[in-house]
Short mmCIF file of the C-alpha atoms (twelve columns), coordinates in Angstrom:
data_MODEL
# 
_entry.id   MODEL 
# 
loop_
_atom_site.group_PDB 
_atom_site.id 
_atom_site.type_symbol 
_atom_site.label_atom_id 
_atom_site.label_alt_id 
_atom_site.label_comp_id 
_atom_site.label_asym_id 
_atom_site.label_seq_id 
_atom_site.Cartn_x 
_atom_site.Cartn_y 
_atom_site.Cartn_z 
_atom_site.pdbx_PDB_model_num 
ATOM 1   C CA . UNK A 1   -15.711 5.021   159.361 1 
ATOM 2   C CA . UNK A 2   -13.809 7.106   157.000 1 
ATOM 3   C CA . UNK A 3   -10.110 7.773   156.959 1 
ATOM 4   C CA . UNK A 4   -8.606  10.715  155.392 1 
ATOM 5   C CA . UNK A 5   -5.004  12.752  155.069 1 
ATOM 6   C CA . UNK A 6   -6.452  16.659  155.676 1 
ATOM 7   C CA . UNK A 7   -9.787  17.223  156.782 1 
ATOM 8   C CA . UNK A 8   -11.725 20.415  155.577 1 
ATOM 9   C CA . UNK A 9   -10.580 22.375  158.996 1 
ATOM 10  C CA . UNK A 10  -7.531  20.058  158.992 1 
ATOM 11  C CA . UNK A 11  -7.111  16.646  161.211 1 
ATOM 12  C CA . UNK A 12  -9.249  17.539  164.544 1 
ATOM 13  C CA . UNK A 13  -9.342  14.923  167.524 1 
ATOM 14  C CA . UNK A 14  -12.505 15.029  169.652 1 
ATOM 15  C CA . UNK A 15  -16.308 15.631  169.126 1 
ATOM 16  C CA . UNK A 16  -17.465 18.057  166.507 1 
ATOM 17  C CA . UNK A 17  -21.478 17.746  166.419 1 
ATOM 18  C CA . UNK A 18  -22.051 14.251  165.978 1 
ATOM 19  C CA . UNK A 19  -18.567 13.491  164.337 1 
ATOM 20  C CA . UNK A 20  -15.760 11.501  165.945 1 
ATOM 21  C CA . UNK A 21  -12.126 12.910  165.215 1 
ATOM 22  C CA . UNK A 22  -8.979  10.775  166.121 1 
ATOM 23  C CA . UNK A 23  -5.889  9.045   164.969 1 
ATOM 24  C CA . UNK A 24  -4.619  5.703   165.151 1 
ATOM 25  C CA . UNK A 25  -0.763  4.808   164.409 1 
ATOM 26  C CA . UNK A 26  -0.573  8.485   162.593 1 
ATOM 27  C CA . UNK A 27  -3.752  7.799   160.504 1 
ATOM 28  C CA . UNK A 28  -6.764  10.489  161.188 1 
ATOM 29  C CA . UNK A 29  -9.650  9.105   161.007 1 
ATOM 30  C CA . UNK A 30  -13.424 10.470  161.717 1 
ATOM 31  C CA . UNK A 31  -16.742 8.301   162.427 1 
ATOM 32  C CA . UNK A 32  -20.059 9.217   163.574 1 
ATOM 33  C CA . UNK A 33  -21.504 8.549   166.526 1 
ATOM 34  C CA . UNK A 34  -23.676 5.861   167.417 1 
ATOM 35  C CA . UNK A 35  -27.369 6.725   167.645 1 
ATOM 36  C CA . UNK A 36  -28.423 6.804   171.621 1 
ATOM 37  C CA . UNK A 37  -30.557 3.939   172.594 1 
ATOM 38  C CA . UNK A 38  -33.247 4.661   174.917 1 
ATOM 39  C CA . UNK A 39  -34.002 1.455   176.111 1 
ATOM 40  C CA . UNK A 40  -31.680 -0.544  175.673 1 
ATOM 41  C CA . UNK A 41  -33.147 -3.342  178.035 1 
ATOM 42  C CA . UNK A 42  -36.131 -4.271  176.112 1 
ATOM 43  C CA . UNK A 43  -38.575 -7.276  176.722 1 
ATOM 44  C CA . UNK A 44  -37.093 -9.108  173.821 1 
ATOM 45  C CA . UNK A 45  -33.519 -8.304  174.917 1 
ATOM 46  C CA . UNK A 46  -34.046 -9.273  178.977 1 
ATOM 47  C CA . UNK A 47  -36.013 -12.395 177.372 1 
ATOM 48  C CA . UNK A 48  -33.085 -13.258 175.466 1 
ATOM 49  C CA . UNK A 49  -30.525 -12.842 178.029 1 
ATOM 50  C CA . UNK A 50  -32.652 -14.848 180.750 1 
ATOM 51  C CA . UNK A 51  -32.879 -17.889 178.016 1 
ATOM 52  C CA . UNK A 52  -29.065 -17.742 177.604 1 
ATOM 53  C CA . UNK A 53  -28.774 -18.169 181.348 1 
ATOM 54  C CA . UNK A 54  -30.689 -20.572 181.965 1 
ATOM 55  C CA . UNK A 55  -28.757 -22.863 178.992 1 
ATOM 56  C CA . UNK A 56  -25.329 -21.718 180.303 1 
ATOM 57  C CA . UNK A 57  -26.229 -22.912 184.126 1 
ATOM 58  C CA . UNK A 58  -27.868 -26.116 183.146 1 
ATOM 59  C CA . UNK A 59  -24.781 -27.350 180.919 1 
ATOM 60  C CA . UNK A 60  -22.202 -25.583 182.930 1 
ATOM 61  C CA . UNK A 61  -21.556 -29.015 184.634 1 
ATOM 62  C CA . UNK A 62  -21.514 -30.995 181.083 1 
ATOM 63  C CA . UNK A 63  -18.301 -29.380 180.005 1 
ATOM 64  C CA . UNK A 64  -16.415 -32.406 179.539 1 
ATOM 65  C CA . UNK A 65  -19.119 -33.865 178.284 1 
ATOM 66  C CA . UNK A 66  -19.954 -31.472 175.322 1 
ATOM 67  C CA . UNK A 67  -16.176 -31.168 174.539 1 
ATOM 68  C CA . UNK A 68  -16.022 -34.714 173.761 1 
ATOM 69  C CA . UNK A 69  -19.489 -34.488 172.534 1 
ATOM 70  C CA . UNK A 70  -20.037 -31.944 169.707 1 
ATOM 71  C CA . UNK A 71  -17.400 -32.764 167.005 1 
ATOM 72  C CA . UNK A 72  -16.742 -31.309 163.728 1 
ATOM 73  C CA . UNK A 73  -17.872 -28.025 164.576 1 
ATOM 74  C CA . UNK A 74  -15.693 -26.211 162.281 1 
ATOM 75  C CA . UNK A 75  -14.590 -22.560 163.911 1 
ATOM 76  C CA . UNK A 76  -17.314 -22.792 166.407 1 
ATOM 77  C CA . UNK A 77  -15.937 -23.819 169.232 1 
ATOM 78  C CA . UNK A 78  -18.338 -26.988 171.015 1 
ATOM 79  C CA . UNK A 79  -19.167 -25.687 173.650 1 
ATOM 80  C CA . UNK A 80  -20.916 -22.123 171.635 1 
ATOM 81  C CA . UNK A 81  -22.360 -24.888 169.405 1 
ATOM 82  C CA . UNK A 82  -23.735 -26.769 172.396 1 
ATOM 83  C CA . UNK A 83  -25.230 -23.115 173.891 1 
ATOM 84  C CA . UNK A 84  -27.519 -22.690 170.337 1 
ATOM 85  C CA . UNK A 85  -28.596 -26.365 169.970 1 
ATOM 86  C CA . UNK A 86  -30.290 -26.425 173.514 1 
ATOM 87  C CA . UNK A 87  -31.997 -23.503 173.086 1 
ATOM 88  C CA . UNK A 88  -34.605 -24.486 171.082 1 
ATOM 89  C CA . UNK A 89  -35.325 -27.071 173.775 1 
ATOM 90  C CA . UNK A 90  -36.036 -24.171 176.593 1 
ATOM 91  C CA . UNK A 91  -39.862 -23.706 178.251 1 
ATOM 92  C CA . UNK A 92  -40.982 -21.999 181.050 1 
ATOM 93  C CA . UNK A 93  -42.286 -23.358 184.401 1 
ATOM 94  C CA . UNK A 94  -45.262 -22.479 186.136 1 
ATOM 95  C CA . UNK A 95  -43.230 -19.131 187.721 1 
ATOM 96  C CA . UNK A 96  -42.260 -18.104 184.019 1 
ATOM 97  C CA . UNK A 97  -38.578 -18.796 184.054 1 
ATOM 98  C CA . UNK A 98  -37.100 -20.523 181.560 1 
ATOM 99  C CA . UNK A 99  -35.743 -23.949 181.915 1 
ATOM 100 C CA . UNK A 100 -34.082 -26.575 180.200 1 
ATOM 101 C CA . UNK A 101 -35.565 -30.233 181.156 1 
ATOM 102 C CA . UNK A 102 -33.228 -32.629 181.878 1 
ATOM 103 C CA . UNK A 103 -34.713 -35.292 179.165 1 
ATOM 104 C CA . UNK A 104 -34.010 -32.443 176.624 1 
ATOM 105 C CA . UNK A 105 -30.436 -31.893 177.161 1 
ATOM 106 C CA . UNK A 106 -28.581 -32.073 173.786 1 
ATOM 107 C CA . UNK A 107 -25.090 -32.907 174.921 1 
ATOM 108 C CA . UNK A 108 -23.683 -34.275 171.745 1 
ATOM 109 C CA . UNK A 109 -23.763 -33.397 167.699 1 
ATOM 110 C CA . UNK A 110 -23.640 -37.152 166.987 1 
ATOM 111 C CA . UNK A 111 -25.777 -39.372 164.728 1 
ATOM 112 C CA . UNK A 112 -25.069 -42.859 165.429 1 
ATOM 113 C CA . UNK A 113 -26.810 -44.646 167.399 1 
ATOM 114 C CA . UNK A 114 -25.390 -46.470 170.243 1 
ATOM 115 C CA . UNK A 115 -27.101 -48.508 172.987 1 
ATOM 116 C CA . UNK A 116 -24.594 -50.883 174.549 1 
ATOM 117 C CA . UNK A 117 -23.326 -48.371 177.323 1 
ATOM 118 C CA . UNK A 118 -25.392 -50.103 180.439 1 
ATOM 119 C CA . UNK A 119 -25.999 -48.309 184.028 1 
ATOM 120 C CA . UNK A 120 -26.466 -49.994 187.041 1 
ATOM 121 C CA . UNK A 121 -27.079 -48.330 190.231 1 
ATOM 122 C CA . UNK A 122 -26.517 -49.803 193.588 1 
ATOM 123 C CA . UNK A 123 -28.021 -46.691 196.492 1 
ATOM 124 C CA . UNK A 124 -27.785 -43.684 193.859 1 
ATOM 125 C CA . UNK A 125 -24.542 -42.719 195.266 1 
ATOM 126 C CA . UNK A 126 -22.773 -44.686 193.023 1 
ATOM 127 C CA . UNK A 127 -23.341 -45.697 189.606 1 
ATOM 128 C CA . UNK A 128 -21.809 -48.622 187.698 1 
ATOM 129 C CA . UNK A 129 -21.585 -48.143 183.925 1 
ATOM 130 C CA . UNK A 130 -20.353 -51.029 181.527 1 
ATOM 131 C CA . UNK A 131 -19.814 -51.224 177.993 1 
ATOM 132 C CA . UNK A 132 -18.549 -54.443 175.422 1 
ATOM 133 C CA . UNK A 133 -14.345 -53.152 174.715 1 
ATOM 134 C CA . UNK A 134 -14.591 -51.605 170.917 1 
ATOM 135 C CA . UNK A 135 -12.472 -54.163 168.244 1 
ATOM 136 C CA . UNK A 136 -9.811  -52.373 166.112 1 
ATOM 137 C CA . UNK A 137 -12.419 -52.357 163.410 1 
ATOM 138 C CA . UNK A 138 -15.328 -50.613 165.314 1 
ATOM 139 C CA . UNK A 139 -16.002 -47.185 164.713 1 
ATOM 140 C CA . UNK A 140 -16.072 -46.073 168.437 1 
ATOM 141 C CA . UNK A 141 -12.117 -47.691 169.091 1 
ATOM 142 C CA . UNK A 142 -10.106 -45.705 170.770 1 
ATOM 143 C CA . UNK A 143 -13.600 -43.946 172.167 1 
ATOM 144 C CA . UNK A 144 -14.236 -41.611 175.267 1 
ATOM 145 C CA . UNK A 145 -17.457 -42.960 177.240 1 
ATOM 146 C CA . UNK A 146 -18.874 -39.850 178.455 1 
ATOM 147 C CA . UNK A 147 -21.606 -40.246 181.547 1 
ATOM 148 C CA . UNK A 148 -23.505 -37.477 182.867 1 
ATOM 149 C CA . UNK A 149 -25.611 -37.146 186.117 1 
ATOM 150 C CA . UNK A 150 -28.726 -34.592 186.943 1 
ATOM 151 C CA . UNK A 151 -30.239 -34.907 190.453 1 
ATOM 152 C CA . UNK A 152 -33.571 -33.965 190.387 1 
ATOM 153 C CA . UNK A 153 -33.789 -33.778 194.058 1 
ATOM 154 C CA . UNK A 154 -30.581 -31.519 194.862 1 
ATOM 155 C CA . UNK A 155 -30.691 -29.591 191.187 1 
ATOM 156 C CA . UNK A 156 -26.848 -30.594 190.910 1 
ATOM 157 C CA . UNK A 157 -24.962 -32.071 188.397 1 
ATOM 158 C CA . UNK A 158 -21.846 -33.719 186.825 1 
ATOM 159 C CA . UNK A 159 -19.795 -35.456 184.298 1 
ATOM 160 C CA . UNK A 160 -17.157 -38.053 183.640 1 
ATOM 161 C CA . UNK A 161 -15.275 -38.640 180.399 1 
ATOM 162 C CA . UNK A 162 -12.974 -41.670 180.163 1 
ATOM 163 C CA . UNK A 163 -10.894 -43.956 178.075 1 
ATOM 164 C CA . UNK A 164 -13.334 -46.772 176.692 1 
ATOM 165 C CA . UNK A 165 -10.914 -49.368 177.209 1 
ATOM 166 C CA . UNK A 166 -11.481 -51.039 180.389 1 
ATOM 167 C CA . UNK A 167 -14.925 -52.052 179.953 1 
ATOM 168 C CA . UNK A 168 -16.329 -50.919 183.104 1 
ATOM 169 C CA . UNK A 169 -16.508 -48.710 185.875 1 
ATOM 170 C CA . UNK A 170 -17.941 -48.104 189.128 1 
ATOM 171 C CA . UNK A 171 -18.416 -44.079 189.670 1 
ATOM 172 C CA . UNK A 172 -18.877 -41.779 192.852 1 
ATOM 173 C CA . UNK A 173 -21.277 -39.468 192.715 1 
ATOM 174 C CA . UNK A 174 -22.161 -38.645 196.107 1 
ATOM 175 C CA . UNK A 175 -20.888 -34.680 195.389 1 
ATOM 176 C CA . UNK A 176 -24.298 -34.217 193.689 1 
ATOM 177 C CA . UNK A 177 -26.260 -35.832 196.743 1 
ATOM 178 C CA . UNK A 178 -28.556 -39.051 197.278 1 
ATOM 179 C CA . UNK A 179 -31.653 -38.718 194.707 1 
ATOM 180 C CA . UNK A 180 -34.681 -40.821 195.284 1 
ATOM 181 C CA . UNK A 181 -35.508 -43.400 193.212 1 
ATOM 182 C CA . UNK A 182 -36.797 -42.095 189.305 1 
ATOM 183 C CA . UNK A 183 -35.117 -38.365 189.795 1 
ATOM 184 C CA . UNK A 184 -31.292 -39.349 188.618 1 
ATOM 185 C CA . UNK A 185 -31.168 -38.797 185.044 1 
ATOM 186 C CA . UNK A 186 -28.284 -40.135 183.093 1 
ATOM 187 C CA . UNK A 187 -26.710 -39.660 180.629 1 
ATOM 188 C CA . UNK A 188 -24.435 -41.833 178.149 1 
ATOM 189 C CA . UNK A 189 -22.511 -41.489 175.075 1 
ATOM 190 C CA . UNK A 190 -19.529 -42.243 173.057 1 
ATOM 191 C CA . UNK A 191 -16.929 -40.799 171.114 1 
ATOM 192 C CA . UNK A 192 -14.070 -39.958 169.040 1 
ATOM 193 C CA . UNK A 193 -12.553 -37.115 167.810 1 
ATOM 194 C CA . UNK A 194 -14.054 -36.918 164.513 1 
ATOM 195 C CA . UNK A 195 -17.355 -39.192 165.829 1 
ATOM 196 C CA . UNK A 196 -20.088 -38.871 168.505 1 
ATOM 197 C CA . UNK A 197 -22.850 -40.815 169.422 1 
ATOM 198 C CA . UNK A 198 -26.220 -39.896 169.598 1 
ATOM 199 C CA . UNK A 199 -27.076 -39.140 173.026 1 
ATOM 200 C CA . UNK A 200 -28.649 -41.693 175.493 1 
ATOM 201 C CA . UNK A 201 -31.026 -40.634 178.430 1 
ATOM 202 C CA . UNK A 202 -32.721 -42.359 181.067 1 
ATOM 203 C CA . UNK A 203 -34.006 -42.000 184.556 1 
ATOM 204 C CA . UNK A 204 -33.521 -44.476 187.658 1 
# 
């Protein structure tokens, strides 16, 4: 874009050829127009689109989780940084749509390992999660446990983030319906607001 005081005819506003004229807060400025795309939904373009939607739906119900997840993302908010790290981990199904397995979620940035979150479930409705209370020396005090649930049956989903304080809890999640056994996936981490843990997975 170029600005200018007089233009060879003077300041014009409107379309001469494939030149812009207008002003903006008594500045005239011209620009050219942009060059017409013919197609602008290519195969690489509806591909990319369809990939970003099927990320978005599958962690749509992981907000909480990913907030408290992803840390230290810088000006990136988590949740963008949670969109291009899952990604990667897309493939298509037998009908060529792309889809983001459940085992391959990547729901936090952390590093550190941590194991000691334990899941118990009693008739898949509800799920009882327990965890040793963090010392004031432990990395994790103060920490968020964050649990997240994927029926495989019903395709729905949620999360829970909580104080880590109490040391356990017994959770309802008959919202996302009954799964059989070896189809709920869940999910466990823990974290802080400068530290996550590496994500833990498993199916029951």
């Amino acid at each position: 874009m170029a600005t200018y005081k007089q233009g060879i005819l003077g300041s014009f506003s409107g379309k001469v050829g494939n030149v812009l004229g207008a002003s903006w807060r008594a500045t005239a400025y011209m620009r050219s127009l942009p060059k017409a795309v013919r197609n602008p939904k290519t195969q690489k373009q509806v591909e990319a689109r369809n990939r970003l939607s099927a990320v978005v739906a599958a962690l749509k119900p992981f907000k909480d989780f990913i907030r408290a997840g992803f840390v230290k993302t810088g000006s990136v908010s988590p949740w963008s940084t949670a969109i291009k790290a899952n990604i990667p981990a897309l493939s298509k199904d037998d009908d060529g749509n792309w889809t983001l397995q459940p085992s391959n979620f990547v729901l936090t940035n952390g590093t550190k390992v941590y194991n000691d979150v334990q899941v118990a479930t009693a008739d898949l409705t509800s799920v009882g999660v327990s965890w040793p209370t963090f010392s004031v020396d432990d990395d994790f005090y103060g920490a968020t446990i964050m649990v997240g649930f994927f029926n495989e049956d019903t395709g729905r989903s949620c999360s829970l983030a909580f104080p880590g304080l109490s040391g356990s809890m017994v959770l309802d999640i008959s919202e996302i319906g009954e799964a059989s056994a070896g189809k709920l996936h869940v999910f466990t981490a823990v974290a802080t607001a400068d530290l996550a843990s590496a994500l833990n997975h498993k199916t029951v």
